[in-house]
N, C-alpha and C positions, 0 to 999 in steps of 0.2 A: 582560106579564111576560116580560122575556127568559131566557134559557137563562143567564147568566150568572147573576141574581140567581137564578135557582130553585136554581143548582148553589152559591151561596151559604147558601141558607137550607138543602139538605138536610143541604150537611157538617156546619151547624149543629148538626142535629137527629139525624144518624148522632153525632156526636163526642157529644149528651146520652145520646143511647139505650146509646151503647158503657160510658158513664162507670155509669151507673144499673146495669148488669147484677151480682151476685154476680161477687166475681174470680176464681174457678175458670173461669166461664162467658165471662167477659171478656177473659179472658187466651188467651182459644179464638177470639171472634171478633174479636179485633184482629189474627190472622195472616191474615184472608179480607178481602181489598181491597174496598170498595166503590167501583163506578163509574159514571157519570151519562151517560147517553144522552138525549136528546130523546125516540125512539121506537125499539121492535124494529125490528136489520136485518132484510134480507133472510134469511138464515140461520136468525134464529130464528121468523121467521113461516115460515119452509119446515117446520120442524119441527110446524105446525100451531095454533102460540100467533095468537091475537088479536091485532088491532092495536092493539086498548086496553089490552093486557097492560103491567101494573104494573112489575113486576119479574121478576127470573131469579136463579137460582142456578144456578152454574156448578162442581159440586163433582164429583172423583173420585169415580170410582165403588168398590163395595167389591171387586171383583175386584183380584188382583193387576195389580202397575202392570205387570208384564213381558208381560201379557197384551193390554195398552191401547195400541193404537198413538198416539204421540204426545197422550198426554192435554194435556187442558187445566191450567192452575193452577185452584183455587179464589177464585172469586169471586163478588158481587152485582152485579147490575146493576140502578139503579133510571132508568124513565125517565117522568124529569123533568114533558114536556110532558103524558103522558097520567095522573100524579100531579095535575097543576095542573089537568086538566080535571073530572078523577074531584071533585076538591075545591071544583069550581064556581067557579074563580077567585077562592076564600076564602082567603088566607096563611096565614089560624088554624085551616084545614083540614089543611094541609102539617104538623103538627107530630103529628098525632093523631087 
């Protein structure tokens, strides 16, 4: 399976899951970008996550932003490859 079709099938599956939510709740996570890696950088396995680690959210924190040196934007990162393995190289595993 390449990186290309996984990151086809997930926007698939992000673009049903966004569609399905209540629109108060939809209307909330269609501002938080979701984005597709192969595997955790460096950076966030520094942080002590797994290499099999799934995914990340990458959201402000609740303190003031004037207190946060150059925050990050809010986002997901889902990756991909170790999605596909978690799933057994099942496609019908990727959806759910």
């Amino acid at each position: 399976m390449t990186f290309r079709h996984l990151t086809k099938i997930a926007g698939n599956v992000v673009d049903v899951t966004q569609r399905r939510l209540p629109s108060p709740v939809r209307d909330l996570a269609l501002r938080v970008p979701v984005c597709f890696e192969p595997h955790p950088n460096d950076d966030i396995l520094a942080e002590g996550w797994n290499l099999i680690f799934l995914g990340y959210l990458s959201a402000l924190p609740t303190a003031p932003i004037r207190e946060i040196p150059k925050p990050l934007p809010s986002q997901i990162l889902l990756f991909l490859e170790n999605i596909w393995d978690y799933a057994e190289g099942d496609e019908s595993g990727l959806s759910g």
